[in-house]
C-alpha positions in Angstrom: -25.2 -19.0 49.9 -27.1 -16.6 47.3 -25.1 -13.9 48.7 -21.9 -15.6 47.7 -23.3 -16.4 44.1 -24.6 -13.2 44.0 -21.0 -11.3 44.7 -19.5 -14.1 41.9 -21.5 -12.8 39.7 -21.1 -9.5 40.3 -17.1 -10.5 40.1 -17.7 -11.9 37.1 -19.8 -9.1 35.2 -16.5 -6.3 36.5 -14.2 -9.1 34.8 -15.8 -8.5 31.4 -16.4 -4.9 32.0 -13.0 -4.4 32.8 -11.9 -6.7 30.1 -13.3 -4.9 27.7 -12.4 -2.0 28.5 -8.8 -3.4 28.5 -9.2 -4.6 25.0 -10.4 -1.1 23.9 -7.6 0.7 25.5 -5.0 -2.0 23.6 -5.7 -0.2 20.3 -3.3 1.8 18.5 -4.0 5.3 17.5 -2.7 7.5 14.8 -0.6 10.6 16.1 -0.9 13.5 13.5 2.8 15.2 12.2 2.0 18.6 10.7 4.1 18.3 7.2 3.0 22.4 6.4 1.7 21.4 3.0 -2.0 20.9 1.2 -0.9 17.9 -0.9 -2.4 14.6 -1.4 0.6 12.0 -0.4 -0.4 8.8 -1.7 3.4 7.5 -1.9 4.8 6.7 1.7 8.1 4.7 2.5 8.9 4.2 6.2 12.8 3.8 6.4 12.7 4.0 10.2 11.1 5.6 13.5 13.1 8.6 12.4 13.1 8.2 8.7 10.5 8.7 6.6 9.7 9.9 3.1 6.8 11.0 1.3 5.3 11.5 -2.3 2.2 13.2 -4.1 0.5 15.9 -6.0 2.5 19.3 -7.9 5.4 17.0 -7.4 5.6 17.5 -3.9 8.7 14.9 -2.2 8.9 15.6 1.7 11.3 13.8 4.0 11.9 13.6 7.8 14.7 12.3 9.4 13.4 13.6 13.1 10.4 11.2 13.6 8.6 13.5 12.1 8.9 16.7 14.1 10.3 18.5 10.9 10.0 17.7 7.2 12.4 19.1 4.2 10.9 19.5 0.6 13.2 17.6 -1.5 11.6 16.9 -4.7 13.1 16.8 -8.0 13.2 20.4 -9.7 10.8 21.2 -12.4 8.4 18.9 -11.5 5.1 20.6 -10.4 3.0 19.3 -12.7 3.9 16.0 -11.9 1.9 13.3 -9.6 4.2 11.3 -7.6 1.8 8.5 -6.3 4.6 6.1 -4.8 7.9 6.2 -3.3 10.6 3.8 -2.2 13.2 4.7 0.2 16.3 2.6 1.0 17.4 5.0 4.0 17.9 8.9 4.6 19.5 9.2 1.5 18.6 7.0 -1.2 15.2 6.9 -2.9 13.1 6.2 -6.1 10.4 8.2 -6.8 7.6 7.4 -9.4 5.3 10.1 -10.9 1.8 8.5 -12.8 0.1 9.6 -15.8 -0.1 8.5 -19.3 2.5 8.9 -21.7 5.8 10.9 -20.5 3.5 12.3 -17.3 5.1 8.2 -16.1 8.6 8.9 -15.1 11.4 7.3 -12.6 13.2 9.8 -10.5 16.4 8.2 -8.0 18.3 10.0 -5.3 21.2 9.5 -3.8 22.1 12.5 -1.7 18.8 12.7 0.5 17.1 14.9 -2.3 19.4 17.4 -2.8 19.6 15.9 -6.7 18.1 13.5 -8.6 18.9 11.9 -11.7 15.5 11.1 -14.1 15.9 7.0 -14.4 13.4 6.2 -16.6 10.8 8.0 -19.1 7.7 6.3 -20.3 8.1 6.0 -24.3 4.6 4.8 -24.8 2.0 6.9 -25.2 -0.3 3.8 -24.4 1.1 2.6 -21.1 -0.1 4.3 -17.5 2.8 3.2 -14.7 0.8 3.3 -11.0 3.6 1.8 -8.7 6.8 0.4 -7.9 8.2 -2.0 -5.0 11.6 -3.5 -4.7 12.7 -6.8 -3.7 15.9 -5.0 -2.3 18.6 -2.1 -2.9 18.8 -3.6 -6.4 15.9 -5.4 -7.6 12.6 -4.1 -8.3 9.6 -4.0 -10.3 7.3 -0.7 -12.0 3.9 -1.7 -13.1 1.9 -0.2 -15.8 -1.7 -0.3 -16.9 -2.1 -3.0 -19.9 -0.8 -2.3 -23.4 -1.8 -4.4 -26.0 -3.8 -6.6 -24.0 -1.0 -7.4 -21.5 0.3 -5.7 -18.5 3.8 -4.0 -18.7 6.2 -3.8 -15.8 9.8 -2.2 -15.8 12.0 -4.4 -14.0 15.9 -2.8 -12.4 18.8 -4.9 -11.2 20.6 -1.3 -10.2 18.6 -0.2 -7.8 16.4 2.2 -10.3 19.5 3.5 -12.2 18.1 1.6 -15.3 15.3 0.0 -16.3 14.2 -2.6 -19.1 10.8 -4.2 -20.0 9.6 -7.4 -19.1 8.5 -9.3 -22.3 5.0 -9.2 -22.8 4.6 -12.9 -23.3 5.4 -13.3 -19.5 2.0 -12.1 -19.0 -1.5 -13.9 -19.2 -3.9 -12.0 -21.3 -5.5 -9.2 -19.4 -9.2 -8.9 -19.0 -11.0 -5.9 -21.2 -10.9 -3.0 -19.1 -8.2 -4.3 -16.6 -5.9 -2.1 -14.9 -4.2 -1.1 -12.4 -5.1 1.8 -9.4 -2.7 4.3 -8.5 -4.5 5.2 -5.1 -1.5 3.9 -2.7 1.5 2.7 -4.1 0.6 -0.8 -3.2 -1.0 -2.4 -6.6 2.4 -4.1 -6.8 4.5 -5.7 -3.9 7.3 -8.5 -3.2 7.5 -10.5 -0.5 11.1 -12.5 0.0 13.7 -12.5 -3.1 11.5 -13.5 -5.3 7.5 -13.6 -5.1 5.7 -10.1 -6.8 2.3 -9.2 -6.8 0.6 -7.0 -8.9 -3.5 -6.0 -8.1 -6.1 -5.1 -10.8 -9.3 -4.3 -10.9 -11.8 -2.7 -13.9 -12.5 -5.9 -15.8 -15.0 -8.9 -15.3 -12.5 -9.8 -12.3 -10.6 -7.9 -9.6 -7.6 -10.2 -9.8 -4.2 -10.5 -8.4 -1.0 -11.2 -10.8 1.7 -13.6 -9.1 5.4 -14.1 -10.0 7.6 -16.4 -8.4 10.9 -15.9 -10.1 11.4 -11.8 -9.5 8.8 -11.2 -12.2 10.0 -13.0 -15.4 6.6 -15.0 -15.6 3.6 -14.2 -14.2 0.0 -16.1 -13.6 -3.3 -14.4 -12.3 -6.0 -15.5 -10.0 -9.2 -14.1 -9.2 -10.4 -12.5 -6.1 -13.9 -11.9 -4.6 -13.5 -8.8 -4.6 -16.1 -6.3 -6.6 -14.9 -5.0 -9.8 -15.6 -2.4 -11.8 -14.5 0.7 -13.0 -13.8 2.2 -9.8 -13.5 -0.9 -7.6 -11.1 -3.9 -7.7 -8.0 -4.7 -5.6 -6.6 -1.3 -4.6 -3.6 -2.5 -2.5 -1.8 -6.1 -2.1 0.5 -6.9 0.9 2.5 -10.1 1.9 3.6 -11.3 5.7 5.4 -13.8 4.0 5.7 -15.4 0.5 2.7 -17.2 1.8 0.2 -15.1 3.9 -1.2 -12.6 2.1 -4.5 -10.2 2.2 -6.0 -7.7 -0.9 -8.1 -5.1 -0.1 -10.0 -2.4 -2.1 -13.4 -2.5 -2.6 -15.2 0.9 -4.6 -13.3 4.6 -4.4 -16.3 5.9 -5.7 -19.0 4.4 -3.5 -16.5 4.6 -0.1 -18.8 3.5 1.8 -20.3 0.4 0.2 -20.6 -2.5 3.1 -18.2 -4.7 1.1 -17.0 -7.2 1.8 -13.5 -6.3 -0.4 -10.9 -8.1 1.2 -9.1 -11.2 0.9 -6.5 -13.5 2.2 -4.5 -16.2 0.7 -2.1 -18.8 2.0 -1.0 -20.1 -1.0 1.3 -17.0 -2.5 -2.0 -16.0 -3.9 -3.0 -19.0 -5.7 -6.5 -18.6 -4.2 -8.3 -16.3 -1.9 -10.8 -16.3 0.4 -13.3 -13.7 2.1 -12.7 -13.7 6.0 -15.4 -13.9 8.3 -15.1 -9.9 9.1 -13.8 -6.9 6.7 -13.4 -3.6 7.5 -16.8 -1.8 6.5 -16.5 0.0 2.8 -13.1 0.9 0.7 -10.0 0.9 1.2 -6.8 1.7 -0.5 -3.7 0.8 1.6 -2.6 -2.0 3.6 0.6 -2.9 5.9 1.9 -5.7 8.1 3.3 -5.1 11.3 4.8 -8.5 12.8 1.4 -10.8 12.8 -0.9 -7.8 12.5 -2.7 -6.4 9.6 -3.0 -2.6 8.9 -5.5 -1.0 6.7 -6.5 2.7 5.6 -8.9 4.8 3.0 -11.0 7.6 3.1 -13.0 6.3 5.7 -11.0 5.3 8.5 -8.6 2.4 9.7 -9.0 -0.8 10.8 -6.1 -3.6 11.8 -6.5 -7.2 12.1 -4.3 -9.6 14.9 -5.1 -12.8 13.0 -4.2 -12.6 9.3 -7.1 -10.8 8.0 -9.9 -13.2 9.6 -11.6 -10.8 12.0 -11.1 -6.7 11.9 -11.5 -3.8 14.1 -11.8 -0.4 13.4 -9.3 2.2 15.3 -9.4 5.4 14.0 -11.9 7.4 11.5 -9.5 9.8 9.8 -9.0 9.5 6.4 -5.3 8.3 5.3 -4.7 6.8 1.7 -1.7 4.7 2.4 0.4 3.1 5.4 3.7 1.6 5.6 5.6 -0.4 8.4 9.4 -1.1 9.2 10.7 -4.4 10.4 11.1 -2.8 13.8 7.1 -1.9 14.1 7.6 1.4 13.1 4.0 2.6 10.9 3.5 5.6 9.1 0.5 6.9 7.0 -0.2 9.2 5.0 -3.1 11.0 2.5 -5.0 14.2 2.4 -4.8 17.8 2.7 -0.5 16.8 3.9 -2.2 14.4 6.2 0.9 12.0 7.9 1.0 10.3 11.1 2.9 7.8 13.2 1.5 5.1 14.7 1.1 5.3 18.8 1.0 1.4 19.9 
């Protein structure tokens, strides 16, 4: 008889052994596709498993339409000197590009001929104003976001698909916080979720707060996140499942590897938010959904979460500033030194 329990529980120990070593072998990895470039690509739109585009430093615009086994350099001409910190691709051929800075250094760039040309959209009048990232609600709607002028954030809305642009009143804004802006780290300080619920992240004041709109950005009301805040932390990156489920991240670019926590969910559009019981350990500047999974990159490494942003697990320690997922599953990322890669489920 203590022979038999003894081989149960010998059954039993392999069973979790085996398990777990199930569960460890169930994470993704990242698979790296040499781009043959040194820039920093912080703007990343997945089209497809095939299709991808991305953006970043001396102006540099790369596209695949091979999964990645070859990239053309399609940016617009003239534009070296330029930072193009986000991109949005509508397939192989169509694309809005958006280069950051103060001043004219924040321009609008669209495509329509895979990057052969492109037309210059919109050019920042201001001198004030600092744009930091884009996201569209379609082919035709979408939303640019600037740091605040006058006390109140500024965001370029189109209804052409980036042709032409025109400014969202400033009274459709609540009173930003002293020192309040926005970060230009992934391309994801603003995002949509459905026809018409925006986001827009912020971090630098008293708060780290996220900005919600629920009529395609004509009015706008903030909440406030637990994340830190400071001059170098806040929300860094925003992402919806639904108009619903949401999670921020971020946390502090210059102290990457501060425990945290800096993350958040919501399940009321963003009304309020919550810290989960786990985070991904220090910062982190891009996030992604995948069907019912989280994704999340920085500097540091990446993590993904299966339940919403409740409990996290790390999967990779490269450093990537920004992902992006199709419909289909299909996740890119991209960062450093030309760094891109596809996700390997």
């Amino acid at each position: 008889m203590r022979g038999f329990r003894a081989v149960l529980v010998l059954v039993a120990v392999l069973s979790v052994g085996l398990g777990g070593v199930a569960a460890a072998s169930s994470l993704p990895s990242w698979r790296l596709l040499p781009t043959g470039t040194a820039a920093q690509f912080r703007g990343l739109s997945a089209v497809s498993e095939r299709v991808a585009w991305v953006s970043g430093t001396q102006g540099t615009v790369l596209r695949t339409v091979d999964g990645g086994s070859s990239w053309l350099s399609v940016g617009p001409p003239d534009a070296g000197k330029l930072e193009f910190r986000d991109i949005e691709a509508f397939d192989a051929d169509h694309a809005v590009v958006l280069s950051i800075g103060p001043g004219a250094d924040s321009r609008v760039y669209r495509t329509d001929d895979g990057g052969k040309s492109w037309r210059q959209t919109f050019g920042n009048p201001d001198s004030a104003a600092f744009y930091d990232c884009l996201a569209f609600f379609d082919p035709w709607r979408g939303l640019a976001m600037s740091d605040p002028v006058n006390g109140k954030f500024r965001v370029q809305a189109t209804f052409d698909g980036g042709r032409s642009w025109r400014q969202v009143p400033d009274d459709a804004f609540p009173p930003a916080e002293p020192g309040e802006a926005g970060f230009a780290a992934s391309g994801q300080c603003i995002t949509t979720s459905g026809p018409f619920d925006a986001w827009l992240a912020t971090g630098g004041g008293a708060h780290a707060r996220v900005l919600h709109s629920g009529d395609g950005g004509r009015h706008w009301a903030a909440s406030v996140t637990p994340l830190p805040s400071s001059a170098s932390a806040g929300v860094f990156a925003v992402a919806f499942r639904t108009p619903w489920q949401g999670v921020a991240i971020g946390g502090d670019y210059a102290n990457p590897t501060a425990p945290g926590p800096a993350v958040a969910v919501s399940h009321d559009r963003g009304r309020t938010w919550r810290t989960p019981p786990e985070h991904p350990a220090g910062y982190r500047s891009g996030l992604a959904w995948r069907g019912g999974t989280v994704l999340a990159v920085g500097p540091g490494g990446s993590d993904l979460s299966r339940d919403g942003g409740r409990h996290w697990v790390s999967f990779d320690t490269g450093s990537f500033d920004t992902v992006d997922c199709t419909w289909s599953g299909a996740c890119w990322a991209s960062g450093v030194k030309g760094r891109v890669a596809k996700l390997v489920p």
